[in-house]
MIZA-603300 format. One record per residue: residue number from 1; residue in one letter; z, y, x of N, C-alpha, C in turn. Coordinates in steps of 0.2 Angstrom, whole numbers, plus 5000, padded with zeros to 4 digits. Atoms other than C-alpha are relative to their C-alpha. Layout:
! residues N
[NUM, "A", [Z, Y, X], [Z, Y, X], [Z, Y, X]]
...
! end
This chain:
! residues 132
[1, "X", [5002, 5004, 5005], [4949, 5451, 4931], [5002, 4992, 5001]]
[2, "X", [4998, 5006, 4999], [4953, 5434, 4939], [5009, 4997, 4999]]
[3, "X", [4995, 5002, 5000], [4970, 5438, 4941], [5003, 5000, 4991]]
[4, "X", [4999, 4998, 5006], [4971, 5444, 4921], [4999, 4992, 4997]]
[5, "X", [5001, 5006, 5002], [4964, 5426, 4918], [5005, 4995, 5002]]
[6, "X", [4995, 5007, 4996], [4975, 5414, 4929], [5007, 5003, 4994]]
[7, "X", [4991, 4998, 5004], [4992, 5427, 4920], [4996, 4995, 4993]]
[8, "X", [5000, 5002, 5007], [4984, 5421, 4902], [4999, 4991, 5001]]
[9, "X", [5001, 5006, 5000], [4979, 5403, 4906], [5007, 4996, 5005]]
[10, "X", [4994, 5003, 4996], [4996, 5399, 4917], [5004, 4997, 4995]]
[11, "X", [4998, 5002, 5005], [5006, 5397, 4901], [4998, 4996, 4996]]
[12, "X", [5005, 5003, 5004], [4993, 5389, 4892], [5002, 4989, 5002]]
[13, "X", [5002, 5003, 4996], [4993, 5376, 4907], [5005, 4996, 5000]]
[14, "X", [4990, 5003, 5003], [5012, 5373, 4906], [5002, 4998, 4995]]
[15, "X", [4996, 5001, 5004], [5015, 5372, 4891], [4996, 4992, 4997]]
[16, "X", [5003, 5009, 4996], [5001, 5356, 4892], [5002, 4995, 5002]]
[17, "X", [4998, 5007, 4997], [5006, 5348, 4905], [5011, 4996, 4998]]
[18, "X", [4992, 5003, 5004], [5027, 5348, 4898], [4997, 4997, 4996]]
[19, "X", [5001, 5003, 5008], [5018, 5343, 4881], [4998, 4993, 5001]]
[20, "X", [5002, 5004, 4997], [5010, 5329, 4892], [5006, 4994, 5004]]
[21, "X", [4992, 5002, 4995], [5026, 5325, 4902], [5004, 4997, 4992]]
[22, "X", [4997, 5002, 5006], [5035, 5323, 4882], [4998, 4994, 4998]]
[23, "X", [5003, 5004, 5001], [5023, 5311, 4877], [4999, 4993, 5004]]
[24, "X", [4998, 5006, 4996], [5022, 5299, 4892], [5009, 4997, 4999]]
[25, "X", [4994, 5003, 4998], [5040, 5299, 4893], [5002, 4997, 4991]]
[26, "X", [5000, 5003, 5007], [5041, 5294, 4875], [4998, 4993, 5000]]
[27, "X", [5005, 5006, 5000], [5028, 5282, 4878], [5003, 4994, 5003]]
[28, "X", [4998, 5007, 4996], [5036, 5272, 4892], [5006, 4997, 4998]]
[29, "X", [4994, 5002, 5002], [5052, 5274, 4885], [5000, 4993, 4994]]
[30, "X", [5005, 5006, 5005], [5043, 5263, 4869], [5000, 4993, 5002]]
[31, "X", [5003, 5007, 4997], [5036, 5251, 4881], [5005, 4997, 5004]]
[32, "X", [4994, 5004, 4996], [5051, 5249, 4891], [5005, 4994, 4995]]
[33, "X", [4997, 5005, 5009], [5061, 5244, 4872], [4997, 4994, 5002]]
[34, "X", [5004, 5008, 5001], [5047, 5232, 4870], [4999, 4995, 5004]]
[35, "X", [5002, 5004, 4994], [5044, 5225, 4886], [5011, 4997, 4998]]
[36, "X", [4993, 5002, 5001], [5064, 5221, 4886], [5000, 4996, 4995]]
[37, "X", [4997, 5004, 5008], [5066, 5214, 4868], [4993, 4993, 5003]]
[38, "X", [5006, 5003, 4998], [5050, 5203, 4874], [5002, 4993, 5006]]
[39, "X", [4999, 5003, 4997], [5058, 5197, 4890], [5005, 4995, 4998]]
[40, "X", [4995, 5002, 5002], [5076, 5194, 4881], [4998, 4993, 4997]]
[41, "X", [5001, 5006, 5001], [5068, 5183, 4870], [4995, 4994, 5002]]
[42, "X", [5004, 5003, 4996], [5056, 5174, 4882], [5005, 4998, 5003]]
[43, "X", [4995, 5004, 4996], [5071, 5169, 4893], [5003, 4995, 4995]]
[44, "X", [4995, 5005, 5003], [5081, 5162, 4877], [4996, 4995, 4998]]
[45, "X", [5005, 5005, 5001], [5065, 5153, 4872], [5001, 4995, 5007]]
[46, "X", [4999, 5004, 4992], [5066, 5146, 4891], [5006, 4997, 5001]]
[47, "X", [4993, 5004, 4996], [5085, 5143, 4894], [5001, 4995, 4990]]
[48, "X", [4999, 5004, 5005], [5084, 5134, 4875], [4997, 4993, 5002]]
[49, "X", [5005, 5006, 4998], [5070, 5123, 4882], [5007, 4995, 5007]]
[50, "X", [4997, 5004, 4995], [5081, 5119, 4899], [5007, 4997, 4998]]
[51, "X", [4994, 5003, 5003], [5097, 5118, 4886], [5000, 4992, 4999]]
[52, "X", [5004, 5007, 5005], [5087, 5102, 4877], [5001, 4997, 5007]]
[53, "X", [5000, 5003, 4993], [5082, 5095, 4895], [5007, 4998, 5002]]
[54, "X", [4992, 5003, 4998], [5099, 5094, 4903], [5004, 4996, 4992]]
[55, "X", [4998, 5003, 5006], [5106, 5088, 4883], [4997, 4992, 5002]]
[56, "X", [5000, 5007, 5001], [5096, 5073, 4885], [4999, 4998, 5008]]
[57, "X", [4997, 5004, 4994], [5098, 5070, 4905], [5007, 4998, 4999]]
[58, "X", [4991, 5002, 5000], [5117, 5070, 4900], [5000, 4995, 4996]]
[59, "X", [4999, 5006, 5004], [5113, 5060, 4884], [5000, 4991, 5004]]
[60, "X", [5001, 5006, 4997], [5104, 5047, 4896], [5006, 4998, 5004]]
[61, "X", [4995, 5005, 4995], [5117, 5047, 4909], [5008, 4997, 4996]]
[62, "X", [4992, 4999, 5003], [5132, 5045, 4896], [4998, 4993, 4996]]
[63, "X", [5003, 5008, 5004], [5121, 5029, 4887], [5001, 4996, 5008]]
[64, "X", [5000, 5002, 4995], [5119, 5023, 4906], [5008, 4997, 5000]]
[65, "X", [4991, 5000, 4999], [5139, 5023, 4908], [5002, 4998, 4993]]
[66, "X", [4999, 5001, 5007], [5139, 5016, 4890], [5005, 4993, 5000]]
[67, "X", [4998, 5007, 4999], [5147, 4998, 4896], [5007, 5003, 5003]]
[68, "X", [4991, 4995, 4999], [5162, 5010, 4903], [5003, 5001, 4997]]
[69, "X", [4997, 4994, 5003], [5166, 5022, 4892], [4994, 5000, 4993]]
[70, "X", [5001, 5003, 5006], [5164, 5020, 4874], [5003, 5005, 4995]]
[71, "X", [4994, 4995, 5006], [5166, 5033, 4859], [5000, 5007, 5004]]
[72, "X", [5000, 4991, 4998], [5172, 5051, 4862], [4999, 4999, 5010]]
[73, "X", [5002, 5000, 4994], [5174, 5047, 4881], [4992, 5001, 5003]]
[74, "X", [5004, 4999, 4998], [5156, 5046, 4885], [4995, 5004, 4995]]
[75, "X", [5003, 4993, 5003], [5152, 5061, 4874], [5004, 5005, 5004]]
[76, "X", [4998, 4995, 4994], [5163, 5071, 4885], [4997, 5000, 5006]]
[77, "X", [5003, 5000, 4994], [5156, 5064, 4899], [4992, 5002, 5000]]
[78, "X", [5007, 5000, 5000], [5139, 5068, 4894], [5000, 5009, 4998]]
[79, "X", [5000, 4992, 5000], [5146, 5086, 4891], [5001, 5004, 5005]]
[80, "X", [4999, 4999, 4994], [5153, 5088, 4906], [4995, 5000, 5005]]
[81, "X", [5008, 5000, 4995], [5136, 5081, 4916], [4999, 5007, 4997]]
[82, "X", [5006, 4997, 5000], [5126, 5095, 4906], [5004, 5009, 5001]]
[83, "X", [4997, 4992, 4999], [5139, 5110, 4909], [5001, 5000, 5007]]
[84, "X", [5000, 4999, 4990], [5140, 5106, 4929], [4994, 5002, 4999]]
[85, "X", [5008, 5000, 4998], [5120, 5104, 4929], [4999, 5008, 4998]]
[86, "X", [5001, 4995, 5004], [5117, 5120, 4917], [5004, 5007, 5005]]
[87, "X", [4998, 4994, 4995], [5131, 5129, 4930], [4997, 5001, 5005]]
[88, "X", [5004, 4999, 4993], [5120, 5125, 4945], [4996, 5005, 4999]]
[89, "X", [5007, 4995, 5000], [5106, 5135, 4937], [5003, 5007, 4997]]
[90, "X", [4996, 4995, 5002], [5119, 5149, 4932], [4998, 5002, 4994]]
[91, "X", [5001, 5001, 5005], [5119, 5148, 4916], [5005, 4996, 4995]]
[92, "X", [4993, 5003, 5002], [5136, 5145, 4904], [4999, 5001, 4994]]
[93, "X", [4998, 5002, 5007], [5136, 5137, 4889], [5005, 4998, 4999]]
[94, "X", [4990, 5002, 5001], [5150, 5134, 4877], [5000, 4992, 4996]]
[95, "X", [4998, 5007, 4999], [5155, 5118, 4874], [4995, 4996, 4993]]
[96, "X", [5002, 5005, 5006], [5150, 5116, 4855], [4995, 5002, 5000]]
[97, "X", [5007, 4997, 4999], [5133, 5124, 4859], [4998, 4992, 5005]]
[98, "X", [5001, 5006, 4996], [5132, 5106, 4871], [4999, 4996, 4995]]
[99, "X", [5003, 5004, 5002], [5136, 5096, 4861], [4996, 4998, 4994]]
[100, "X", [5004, 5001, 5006], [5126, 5101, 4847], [4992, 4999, 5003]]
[101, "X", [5007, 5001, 4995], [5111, 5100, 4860], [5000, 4993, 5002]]
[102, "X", [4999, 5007, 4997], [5118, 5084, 4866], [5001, 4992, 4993]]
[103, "X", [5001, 5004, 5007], [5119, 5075, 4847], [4993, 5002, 4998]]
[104, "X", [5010, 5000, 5002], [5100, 5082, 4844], [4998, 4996, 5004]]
[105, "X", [5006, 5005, 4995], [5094, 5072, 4859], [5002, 4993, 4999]]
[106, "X", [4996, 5008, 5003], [5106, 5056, 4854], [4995, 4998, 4993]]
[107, "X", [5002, 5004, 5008], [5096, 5057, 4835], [4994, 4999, 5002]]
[108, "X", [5010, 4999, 5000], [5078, 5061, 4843], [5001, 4992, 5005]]
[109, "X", [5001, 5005, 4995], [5082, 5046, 4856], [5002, 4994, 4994]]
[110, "X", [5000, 5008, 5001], [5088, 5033, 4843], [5003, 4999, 4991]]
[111, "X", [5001, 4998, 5008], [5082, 5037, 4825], [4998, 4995, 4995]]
[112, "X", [5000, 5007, 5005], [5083, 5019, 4819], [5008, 5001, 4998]]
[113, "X", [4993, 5003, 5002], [5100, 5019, 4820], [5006, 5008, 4999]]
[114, "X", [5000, 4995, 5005], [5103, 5038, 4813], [5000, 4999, 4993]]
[115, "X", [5000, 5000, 5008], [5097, 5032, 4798], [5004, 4994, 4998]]
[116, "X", [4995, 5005, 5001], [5110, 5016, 4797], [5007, 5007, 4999]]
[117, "X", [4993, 4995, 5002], [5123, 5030, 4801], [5001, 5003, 4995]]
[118, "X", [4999, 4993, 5004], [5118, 5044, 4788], [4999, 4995, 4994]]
[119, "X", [4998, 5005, 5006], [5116, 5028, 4775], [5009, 4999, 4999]]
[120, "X", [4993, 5003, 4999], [5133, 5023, 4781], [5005, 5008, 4996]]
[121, "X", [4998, 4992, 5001], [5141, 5042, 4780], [4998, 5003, 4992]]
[122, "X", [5002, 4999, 5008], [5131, 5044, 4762], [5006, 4996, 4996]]
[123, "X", [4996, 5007, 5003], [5139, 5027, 4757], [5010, 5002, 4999]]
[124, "X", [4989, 4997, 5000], [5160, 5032, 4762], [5000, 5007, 4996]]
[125, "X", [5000, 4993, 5003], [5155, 5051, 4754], [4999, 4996, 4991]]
[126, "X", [5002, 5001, 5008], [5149, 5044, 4737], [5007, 4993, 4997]]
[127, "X", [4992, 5004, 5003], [5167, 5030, 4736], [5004, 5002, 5001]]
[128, "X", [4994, 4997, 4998], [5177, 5041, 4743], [5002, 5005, 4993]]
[129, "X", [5000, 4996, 5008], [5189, 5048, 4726], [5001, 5006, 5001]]
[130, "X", [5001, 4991, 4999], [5187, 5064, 4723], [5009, 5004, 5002]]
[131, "X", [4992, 4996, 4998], [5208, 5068, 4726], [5001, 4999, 5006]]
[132, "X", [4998, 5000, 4993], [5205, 5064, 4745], [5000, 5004, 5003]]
! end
């Protein structure tokens, strides 16, 4: 009788615990997706943060050297500081991904004289003839 029992409940038992094994592995595979897309974007929220950071240590150091280097020159050099820095921390940005991080920290640091520019820049756009 016992053994009549174990042959009908063996099947039963198996086909459970497989049904069991299906579902987990579904599950994690689910939670592995989410955990990943979760990190991905947690890292890029983090290296955009350290992006900004290093953008305006380089702004500073390229306003410091401002009495040298004057114009394009000290926007290069304020690219170059934040792409050595950024390679220390293994981390490769491209060039125009810099300096567009490196002109946001220049307009957040000196937004009196953004808006002389962007008057200026409206001013030559609205005299300039249109067959230019």
């Amino acid at each position: 009788m016992a053994q009549q029992l174990t042959d009908l409940l063996t099947p039963v038992i198996l086909a459970l615990v497989t049904a069991l094994a299906g579902v987990l592995t579904v599950l994690i595979h689910a939670a592995k997706t989410s955990l990943i897309a979760w990190l991905q974007a947690r890292t890029n929220a983090a290296q955009q943060e350290i992006i900004m950071r290093v953008a305006s240590e380089a702004m500073a150091f390229a306003e410091t050297h401002g009495l040298i280097l004057k114009g394009q020159e000290k926007m290069n050099a304020a690219i170059v500081y934040a792409a050595n820095e950024l390679q220390t921390r293994g981390m490769n940005v491209t060039p125009d991904k810099l300096l567009a991080a490196i002109q946001k920290a220049w307009m957040e640091y000196n937004p009196s004289q953004n808006k002389g520019n962007q008057a200026l820049e409206l001013k030559e756009i609205n005299t300039t003839p249109a067959g230019e």
